[in-house]
C-alpha positions as CSV (number, residue, x, y, z in Angstrom):
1,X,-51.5,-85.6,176.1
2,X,-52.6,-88.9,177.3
3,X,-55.1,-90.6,174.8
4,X,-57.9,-92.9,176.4
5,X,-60.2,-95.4,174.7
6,X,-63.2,-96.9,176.3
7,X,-65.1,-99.7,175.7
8,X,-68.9,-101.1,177.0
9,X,-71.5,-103.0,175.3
10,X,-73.6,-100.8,177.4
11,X,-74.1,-97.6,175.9
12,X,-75.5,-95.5,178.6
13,X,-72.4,-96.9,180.5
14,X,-70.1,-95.8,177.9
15,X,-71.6,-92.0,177.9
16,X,-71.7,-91.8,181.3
17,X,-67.3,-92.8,181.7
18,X,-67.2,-89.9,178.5
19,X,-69.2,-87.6,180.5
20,X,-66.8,-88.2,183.8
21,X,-63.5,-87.7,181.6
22,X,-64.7,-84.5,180.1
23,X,-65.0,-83.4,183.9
24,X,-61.1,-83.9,184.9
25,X,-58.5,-81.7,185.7
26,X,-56.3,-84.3,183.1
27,X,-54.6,-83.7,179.9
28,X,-56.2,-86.2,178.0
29,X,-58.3,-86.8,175.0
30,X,-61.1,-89.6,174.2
31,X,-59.4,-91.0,170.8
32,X,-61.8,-94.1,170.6
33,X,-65.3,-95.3,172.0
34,X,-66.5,-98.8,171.2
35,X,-69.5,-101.3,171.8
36,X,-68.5,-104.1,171.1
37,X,-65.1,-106.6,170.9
38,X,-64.5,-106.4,166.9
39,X,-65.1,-102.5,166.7
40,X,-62.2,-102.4,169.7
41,X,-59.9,-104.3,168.2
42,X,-60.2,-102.3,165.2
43,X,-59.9,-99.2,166.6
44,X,-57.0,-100.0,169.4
45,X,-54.9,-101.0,166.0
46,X,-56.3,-97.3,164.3
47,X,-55.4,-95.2,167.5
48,X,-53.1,-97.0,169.8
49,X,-54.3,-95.3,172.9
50,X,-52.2,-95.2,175.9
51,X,-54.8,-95.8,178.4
52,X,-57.8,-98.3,177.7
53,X,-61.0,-98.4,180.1
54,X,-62.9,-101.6,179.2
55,X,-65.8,-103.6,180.8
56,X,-65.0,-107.0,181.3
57,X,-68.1,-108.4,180.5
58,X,-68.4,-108.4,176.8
59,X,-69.6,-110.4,174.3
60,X,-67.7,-112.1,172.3
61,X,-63.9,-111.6,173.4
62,X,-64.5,-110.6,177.1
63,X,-62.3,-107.7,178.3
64,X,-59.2,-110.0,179.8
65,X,-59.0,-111.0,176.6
66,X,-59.2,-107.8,174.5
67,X,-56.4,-106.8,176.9
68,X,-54.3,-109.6,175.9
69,X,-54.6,-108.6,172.3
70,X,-54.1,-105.0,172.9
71,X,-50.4,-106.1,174.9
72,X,-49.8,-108.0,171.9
73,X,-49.6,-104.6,169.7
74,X,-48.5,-102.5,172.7
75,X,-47.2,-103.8,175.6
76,X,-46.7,-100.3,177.5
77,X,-51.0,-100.0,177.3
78,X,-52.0,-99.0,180.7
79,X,-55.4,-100.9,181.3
80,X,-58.3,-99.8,184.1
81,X,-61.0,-102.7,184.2
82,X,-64.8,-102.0,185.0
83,X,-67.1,-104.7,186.2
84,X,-70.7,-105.1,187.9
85,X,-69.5,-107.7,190.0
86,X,-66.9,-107.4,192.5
87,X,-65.4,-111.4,192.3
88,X,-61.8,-112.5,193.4
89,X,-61.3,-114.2,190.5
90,X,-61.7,-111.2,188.3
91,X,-59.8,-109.3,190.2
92,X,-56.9,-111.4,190.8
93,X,-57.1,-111.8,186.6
94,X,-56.4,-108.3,186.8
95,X,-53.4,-108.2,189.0
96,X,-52.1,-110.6,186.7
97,X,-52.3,-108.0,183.8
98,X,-50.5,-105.6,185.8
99,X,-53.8,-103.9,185.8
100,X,-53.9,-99.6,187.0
101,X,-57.2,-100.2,188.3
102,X,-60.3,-102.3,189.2
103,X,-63.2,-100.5,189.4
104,X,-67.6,-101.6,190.3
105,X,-69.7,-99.7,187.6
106,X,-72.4,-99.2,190.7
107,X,-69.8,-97.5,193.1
108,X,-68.0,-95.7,190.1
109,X,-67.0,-91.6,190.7
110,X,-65.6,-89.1,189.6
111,X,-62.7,-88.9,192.0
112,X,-62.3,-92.8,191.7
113,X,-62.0,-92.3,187.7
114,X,-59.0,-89.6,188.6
115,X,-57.7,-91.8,190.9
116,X,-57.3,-94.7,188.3
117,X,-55.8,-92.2,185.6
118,X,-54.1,-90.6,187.2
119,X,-52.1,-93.7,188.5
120,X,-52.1,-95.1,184.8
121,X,-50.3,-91.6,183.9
122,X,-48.2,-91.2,186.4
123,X,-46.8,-95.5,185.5
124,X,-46.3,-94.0,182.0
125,X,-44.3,-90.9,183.2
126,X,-42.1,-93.6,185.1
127,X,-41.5,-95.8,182.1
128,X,-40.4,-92.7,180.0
129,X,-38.3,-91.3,182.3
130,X,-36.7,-94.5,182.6
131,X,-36.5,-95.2,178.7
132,X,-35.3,-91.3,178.6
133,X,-32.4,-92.0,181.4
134,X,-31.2,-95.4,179.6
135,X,-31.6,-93.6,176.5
136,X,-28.9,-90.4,178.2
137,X,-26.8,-93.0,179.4
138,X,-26.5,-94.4,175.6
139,X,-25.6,-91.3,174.4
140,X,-22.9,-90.7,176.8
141,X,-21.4,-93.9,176.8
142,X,-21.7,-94.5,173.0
143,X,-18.4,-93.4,172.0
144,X,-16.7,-95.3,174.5
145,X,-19.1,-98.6,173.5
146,X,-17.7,-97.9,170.2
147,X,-14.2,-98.0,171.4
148,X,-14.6,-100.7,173.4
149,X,-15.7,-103.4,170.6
150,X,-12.7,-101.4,168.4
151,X,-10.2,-102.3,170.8
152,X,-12.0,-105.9,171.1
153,X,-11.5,-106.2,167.6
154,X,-7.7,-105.4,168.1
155,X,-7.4,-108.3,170.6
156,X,-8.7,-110.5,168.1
157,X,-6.4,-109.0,165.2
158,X,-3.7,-111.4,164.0
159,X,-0.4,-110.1,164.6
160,X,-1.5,-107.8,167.4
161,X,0.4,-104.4,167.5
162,X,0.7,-104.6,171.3
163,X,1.7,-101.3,171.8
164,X,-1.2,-99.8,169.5
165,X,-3.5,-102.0,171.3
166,X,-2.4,-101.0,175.3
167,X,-2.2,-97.1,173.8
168,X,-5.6,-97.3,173.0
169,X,-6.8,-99.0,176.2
170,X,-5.2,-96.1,177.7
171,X,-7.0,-93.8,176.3
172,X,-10.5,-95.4,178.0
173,X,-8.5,-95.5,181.3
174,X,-7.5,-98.8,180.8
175,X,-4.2,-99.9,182.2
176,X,-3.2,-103.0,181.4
177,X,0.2,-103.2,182.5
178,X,0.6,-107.1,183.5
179,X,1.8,-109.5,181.3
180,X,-1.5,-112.1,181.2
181,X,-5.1,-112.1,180.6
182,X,-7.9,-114.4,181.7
183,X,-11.4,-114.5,179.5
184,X,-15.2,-114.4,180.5
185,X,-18.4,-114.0,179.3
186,X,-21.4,-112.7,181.1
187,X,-24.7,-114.2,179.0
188,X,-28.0,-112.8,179.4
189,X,-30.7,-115.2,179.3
190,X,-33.0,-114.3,176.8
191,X,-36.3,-116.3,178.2
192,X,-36.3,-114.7,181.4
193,X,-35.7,-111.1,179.5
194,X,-38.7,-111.6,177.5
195,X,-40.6,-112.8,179.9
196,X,-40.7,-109.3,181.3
197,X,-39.9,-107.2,178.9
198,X,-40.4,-107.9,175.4
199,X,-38.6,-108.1,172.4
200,X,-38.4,-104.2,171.6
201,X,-36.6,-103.3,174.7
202,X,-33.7,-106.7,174.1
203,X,-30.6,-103.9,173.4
204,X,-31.9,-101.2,176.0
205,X,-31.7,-104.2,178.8
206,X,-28.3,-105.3,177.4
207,X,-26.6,-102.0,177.9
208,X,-28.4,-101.6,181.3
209,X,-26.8,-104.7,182.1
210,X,-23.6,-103.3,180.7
211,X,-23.7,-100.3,182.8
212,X,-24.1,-102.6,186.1
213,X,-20.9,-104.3,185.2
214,X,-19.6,-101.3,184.2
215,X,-19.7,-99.6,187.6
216,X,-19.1,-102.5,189.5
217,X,-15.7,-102.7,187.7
218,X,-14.9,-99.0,188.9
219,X,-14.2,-101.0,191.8
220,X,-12.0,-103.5,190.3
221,X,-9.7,-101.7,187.3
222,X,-8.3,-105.1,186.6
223,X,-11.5,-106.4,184.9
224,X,-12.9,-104.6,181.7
225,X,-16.4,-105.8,180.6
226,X,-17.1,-105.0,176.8
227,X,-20.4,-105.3,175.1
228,X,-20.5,-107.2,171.9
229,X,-22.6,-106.6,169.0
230,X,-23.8,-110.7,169.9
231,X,-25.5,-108.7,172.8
232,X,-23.4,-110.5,175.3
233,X,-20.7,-109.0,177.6
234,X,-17.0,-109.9,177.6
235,X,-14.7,-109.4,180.7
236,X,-11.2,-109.3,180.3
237,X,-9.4,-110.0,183.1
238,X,-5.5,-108.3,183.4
239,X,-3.6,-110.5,185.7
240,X,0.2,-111.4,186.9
241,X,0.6,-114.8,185.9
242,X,-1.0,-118.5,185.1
243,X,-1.0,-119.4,189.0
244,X,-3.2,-116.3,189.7
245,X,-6.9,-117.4,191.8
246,X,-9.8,-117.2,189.5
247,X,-11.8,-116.0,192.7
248,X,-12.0,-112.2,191.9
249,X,-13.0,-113.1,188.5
250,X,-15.8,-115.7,189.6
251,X,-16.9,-113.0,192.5
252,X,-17.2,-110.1,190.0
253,X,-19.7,-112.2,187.9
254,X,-21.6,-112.9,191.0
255,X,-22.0,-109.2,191.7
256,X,-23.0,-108.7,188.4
257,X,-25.6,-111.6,188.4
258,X,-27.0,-111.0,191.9
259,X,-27.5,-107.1,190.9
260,X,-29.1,-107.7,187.5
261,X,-31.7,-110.2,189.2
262,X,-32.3,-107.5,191.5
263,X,-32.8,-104.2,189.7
264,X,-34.1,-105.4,185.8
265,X,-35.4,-109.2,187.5
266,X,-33.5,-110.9,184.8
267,X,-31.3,-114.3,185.1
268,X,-27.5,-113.8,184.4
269,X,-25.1,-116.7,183.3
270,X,-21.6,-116.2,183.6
271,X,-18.5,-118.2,181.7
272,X,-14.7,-118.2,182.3
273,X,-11.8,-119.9,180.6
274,X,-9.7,-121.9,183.0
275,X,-6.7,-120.7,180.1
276,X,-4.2,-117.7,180.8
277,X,-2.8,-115.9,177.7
278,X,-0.4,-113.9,177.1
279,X,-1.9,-110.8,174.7
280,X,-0.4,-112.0,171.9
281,X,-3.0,-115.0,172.5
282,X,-5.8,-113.7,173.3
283,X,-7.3,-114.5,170.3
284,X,-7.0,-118.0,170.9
285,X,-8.4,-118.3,174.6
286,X,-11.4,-115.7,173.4
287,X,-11.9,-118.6,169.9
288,X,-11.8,-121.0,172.8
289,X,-14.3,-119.7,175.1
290,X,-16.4,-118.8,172.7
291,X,-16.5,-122.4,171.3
292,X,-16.8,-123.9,174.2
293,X,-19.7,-122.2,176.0
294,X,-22.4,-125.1,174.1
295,X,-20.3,-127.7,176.5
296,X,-22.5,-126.8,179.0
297,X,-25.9,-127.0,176.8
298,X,-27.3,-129.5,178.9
299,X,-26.1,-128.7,182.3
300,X,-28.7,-130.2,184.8
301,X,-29.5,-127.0,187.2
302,X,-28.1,-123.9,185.4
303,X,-29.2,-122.3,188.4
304,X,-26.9,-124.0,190.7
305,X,-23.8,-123.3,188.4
306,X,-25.0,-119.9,187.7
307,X,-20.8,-119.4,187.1
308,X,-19.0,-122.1,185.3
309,X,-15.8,-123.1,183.9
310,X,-16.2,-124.1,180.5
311,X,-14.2,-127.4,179.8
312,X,-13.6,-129.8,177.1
313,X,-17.4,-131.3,175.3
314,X,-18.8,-134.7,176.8
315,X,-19.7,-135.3,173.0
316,X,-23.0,-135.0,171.2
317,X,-24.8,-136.5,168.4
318,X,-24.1,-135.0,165.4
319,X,-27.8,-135.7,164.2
320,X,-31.3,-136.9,165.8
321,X,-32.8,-140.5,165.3
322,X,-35.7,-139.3,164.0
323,X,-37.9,-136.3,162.5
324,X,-39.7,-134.2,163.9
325,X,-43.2,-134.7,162.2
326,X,-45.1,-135.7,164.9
327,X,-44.6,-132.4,166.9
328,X,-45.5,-130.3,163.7
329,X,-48.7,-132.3,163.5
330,X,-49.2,-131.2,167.2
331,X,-48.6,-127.9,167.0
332,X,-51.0,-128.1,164.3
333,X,-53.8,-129.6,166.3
334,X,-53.0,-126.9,168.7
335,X,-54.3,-124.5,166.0
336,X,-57.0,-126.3,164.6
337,X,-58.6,-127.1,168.3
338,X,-57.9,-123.6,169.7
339,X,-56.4,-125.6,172.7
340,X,-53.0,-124.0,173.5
341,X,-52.0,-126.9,175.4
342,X,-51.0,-129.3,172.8
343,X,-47.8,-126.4,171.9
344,X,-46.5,-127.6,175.8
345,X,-47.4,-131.5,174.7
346,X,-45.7,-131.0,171.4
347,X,-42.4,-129.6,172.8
348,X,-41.6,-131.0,176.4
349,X,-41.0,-134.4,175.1
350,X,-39.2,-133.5,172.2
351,X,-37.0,-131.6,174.7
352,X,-36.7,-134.4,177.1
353,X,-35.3,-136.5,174.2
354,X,-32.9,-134.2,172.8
355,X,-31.3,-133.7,176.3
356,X,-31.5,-137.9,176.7
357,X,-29.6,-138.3,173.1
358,X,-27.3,-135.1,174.2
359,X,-28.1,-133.7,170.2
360,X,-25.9,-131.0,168.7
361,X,-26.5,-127.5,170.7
362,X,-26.9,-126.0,167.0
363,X,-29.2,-129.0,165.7
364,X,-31.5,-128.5,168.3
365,X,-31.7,-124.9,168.0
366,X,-32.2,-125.0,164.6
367,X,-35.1,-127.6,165.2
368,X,-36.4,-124.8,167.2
369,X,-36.5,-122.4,164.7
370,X,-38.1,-125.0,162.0
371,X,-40.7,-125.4,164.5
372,X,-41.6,-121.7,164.8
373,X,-41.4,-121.3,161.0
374,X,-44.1,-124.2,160.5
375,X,-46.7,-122.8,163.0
376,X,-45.9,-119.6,161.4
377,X,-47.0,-121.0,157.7
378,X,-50.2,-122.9,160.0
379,X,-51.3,-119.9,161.7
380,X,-50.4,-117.6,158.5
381,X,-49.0,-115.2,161.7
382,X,-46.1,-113.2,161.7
383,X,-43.1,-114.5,163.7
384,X,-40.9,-111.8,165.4
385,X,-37.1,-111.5,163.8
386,X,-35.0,-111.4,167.2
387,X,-36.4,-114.3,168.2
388,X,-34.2,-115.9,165.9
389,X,-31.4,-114.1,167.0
390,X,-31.7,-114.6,170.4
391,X,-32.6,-118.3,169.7
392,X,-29.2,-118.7,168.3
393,X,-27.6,-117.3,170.8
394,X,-28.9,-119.5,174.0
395,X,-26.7,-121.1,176.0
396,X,-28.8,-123.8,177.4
397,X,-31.3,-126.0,176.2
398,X,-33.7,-124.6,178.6
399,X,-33.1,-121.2,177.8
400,X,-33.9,-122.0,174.0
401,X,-37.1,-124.0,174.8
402,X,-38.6,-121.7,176.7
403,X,-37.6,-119.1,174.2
404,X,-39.7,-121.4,171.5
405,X,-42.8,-122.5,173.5
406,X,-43.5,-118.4,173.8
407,X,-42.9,-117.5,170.2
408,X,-45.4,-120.4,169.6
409,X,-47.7,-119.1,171.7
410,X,-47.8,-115.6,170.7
411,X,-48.5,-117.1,167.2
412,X,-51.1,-119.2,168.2
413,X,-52.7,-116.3,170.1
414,X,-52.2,-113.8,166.5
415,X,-54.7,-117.1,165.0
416,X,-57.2,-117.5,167.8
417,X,-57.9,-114.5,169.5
418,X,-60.4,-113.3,167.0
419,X,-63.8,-112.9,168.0
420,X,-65.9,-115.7,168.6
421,X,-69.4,-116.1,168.8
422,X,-71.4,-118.0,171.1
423,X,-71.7,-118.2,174.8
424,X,-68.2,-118.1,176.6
425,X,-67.7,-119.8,179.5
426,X,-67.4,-118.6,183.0
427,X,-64.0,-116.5,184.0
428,X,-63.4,-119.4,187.1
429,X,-63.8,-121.7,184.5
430,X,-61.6,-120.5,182.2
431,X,-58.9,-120.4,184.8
432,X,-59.6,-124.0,185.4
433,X,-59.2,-124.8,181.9
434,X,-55.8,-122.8,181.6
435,X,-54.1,-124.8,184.5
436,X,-55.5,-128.4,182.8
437,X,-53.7,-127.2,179.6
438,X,-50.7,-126.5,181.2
439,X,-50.4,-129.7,183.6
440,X,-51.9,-132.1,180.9
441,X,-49.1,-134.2,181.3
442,X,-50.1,-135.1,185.4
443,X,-53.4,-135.5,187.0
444,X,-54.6,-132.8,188.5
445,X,-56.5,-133.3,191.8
446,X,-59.1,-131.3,193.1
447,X,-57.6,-130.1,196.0
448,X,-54.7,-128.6,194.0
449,X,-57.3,-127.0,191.8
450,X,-59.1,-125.3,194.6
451,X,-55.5,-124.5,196.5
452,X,-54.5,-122.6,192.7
453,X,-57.5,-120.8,192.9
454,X,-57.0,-119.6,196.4
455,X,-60.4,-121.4,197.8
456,X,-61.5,-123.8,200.2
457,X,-61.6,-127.3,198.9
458,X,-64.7,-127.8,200.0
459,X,-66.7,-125.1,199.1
460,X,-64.9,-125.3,195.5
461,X,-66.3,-128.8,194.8
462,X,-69.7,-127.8,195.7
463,X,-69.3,-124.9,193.7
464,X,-67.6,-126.8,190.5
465,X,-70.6,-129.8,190.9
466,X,-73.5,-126.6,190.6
467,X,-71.3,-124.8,187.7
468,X,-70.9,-127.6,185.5
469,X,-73.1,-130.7,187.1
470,X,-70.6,-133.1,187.3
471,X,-67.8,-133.6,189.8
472,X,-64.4,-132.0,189.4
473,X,-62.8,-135.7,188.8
474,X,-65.4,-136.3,185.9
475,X,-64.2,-133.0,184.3
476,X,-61.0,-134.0,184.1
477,X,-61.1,-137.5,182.7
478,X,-63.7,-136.1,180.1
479,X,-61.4,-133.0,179.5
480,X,-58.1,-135.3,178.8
481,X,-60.5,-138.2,177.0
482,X,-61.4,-135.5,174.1
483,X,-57.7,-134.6,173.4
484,X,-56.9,-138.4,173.6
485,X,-59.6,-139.0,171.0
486,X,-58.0,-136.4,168.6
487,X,-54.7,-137.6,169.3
488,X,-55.4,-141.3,168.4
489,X,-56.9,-140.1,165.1
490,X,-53.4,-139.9,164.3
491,X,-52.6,-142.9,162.2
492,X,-49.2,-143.4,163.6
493,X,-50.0,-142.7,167.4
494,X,-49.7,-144.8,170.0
495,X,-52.1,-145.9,173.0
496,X,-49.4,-146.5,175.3
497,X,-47.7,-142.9,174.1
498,X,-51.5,-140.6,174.7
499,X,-51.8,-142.4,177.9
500,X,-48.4,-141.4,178.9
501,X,-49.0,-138.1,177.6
502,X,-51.9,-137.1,179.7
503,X,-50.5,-138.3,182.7
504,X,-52.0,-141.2,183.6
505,X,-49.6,-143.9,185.2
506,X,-50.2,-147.2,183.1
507,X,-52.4,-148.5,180.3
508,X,-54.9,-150.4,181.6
509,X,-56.0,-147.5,183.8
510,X,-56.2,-145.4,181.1
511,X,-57.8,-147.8,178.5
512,X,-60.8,-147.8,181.6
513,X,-61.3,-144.3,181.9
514,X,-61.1,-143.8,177.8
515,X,-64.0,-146.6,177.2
516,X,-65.9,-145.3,180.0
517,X,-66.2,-141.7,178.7
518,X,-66.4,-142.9,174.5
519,X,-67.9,-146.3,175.0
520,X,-64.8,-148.0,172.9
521,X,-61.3,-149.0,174.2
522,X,-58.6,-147.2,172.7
523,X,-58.1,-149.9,170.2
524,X,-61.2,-150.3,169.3
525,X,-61.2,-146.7,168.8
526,X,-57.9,-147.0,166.6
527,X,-59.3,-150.1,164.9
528,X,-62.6,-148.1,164.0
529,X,-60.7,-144.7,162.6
530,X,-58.6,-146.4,160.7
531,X,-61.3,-148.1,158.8
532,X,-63.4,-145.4,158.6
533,X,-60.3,-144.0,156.8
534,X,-59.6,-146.8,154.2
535,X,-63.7,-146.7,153.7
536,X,-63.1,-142.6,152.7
537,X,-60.4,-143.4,150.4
């Protein structure tokens, strides 16, 4: 039976959507009705509904909001929005949350009501179907999983009993019956799988993944994928001799990549040894690919050598030239300001400078992690465990920083999206403020703006100048001149480093805009904080 919750600040409202449910042919059952943000929140977390009807309009933590919370706790809520006004923005906010339905209070029915649940249900159905179907699949193919990573471990045995080894290969129908092998590794990147699925469905993906390569090597006998407890999938590769093309090899990780980006919209990256080994090696070449895989850490376009050779290291530094306090102190700020945009800030440069100085793969990863630990300790949130996993297992500096900046973020959303009191601002403008935060380091023009939010540049800077009464240029420079105010509060900050920072070209441009906006030039600014400091002390 599906549960529902609804939630209105408008009472009538609320009775009238309890009234309408009571009147469908649905199996379904009102578990929670609330007024307001903080009772909904509460009672989400006490009843986990599967189906969540709120009004968009609240006070407090409007319903986009709420609906990001309720993701947060569980991410397979179906959510139908109501509203009084029909606006593009709202609806399009909507979309974004993979919304069932978007309905106008005035025009709301009965058979629209159905309409909406019935569509949230049936998405539901689908998702447990296909949970229950990967879930089959597992328990058919566990066994032979199991045998798999047993006859892995055999390969990697010293003194291999080669004849126990190709026995038992037999017995999963394979036949391995020439005398070398060539390695690869098929690597799932764990950004792109989070992105779109979560953290809670990491091992269901991996084995779907598994099964693709599994049945596209019913087509080629000679290569035998194996998944590894590391969540990653070997491919052996039975071949005649050294001379033997790598193409098969190569085009069976393509297959592999280009169906997994099709079907579970996930990014693939495939590895092979350029060594051939005879099985009484193949623990060497597998010690060897495995060791080498952080060679190609800092590859410039993963994308574009989606399948690589792994070779011999260009070299890294075995430790960075400095610490790392300056980003803490950011992610900080991005707590104590609410602004999410100084987590982006903190971590793109430091990223850019790892990949300039070419630091240790492991280093940087385990930066990473420190990183996440300290806004965990800030935000007194509650970091999830396979992050760390996964984080030690990415294979490109990319992959891991992306990885980070979202953990960050979910942690900084655990310590601000509480409620708040006070007048919120305007949905558009919130959108606005969202794309500033995450292009802080450019200027952003208003003709970009209005393009992003799918209006005409003129009518949007009419509209901006009547919803906030200056012009959209004004905005910005007065947007990017507070967070260059808190970030030269920071004794050891640089003018020359916040102007570069928020995007503005050189200097002397910025120093004009800043001492138009606060009346002071940045070092006058400086000069005046820091003796305001000693004066305190």
């Amino acid at each position: 039976m599906m549960k529902v919750m609804l939630i209105d600040d408008d009472v009538p409202m609320l009775e009238y959507v309890a009234y309408l449910l009571e009147s469908l042919d649905i199996e379904l059952k009102l578990v929670a009705s609330a007024s307001s943000s903080d009772r909904a929140l509460e009672d989400f977390h006490e009843t986990l509904p599967d189906v969540v009807i709120v009004d968009i309009g609240l006070p407090g933590m409007d319903g986009f909001e709420l609906a990001e919370a309720f993701r947060m706790a569980k991410p397979e809520v179906r959510l139908v929005f109501l509203t009084c006004y029909e606006d593009f923005q709202y609806s399009k906010r909507a979309f974004q949350l993979e919304a069932d339905d978007y309905l106008i209070k005035d025009e709301l029915s009965i058979e629209q009501l159905k309409t909406s649940l019935r569509k949230a249900e049936n998405r539901l159905r689908n998702r447990e179907e296909l949970l229950e179907q990967y879930s089959l699949r597992q328990t058919v193919e566990r066994n032979k999983e199991v045998l798999l990573q047993s006859l892995l471990a055999q390969l990697l045995s010293p003194g291999i009993d080669a004849a126990q080894t190709l026995a038992l290969g037999e017995r999963l129908g394979i036949s391995w019956r020439l005398p070398y092998f060539r390695q690869g590794f098929l690597h799932v990147d764990a950004a792109s799988l989070i992105e779109r699925y979560g953290y809670a469905d990491v091992r269901l993906i991996h084995f779907a993944v598994n099964n693709i390569a599994m049945e596209l090597s019913a087509a080629h006998g000679a290569i035998t994928p194996i998944l590894t407890q590391e969540s990653g999938l070997y491919l052996v590769w039975n071949v005649t001799g050294p001379d033997d093309s790598y193409q098969p090899l190569i085009d069976f990780m393509e297959s592999v990549r280009a169906k997994v980006a099709y079907y579970l919209k996930i990014r693939v990256r495939g590895f092979y040894a350029e060594q051939t080994v005879p099985l009484q090696k193949f623990d060497t070449g597998y010690k060897s690919l495995s060791e080498r895989r952080d060679n190609l850490f800092y590859d410039s376009n993963p994308e574009t050598t989606a399948i690589t050779a792994v070779g011999q290291s260009g070299g890294f530094r075995q430790m960075p030239e400095r610490g790392w306090e300056k980003e803490r102190s950011m992610l900080s700020l991005a707590l104590e300001e609410g602004n999410a945009a100084w987590i982006d800030m903190a971590i793109n440069p430091w990223i850019q400078q790892v990949v300039a100085e070419r630091l240790l793969p492991r280093v940087v990863k385990e930066i990473c992690g420190d990183l996440v630990r300290h806004m965990v300790f800030e935000s007194k949130g509650i970091a999830e465990s396979r992050f760390f996993i996964l984080l030690g297992q990415a294979v490109h500096v990319e992959e891991a920083a992306q990885l980070t900046k979202r953990e960050l973020r979910n942690l900084w959303r655990q310590h601000t999206l509480a409620p708040v009191s006070g007048q919120e601002k305007e949905i558009r403008l919130q959108e606005i403020d969202r794309f500033l935060d995450e292009h802080i380091d450019r200027m952003v023009s208003s003709l970009e703006m209005a393009n992003h939010l799918h209006l005409n540049a003129s009518y949007f800077s009419r509209y901006f100048k009547k919803m906030t009464g200056v012009n959209f240029t004004d905005y910005v420079n007065q947007y990017k001149m507070h967070m260059a105010i808190t970030m030269l509060s920071q004794p050891n900050e640089t003018v020359e480093n916040v102007a570069y920072t928020l995007g503005f070209s050189n200097r002397a441009y910025f120093s004009k805009v800043f001492k138009k906006y606060s009346g002071n030039s940045p070092s006058e600014y400086k000069f005046q904080n820091h003796s305001s400091r000693e004066q305190e002390e």
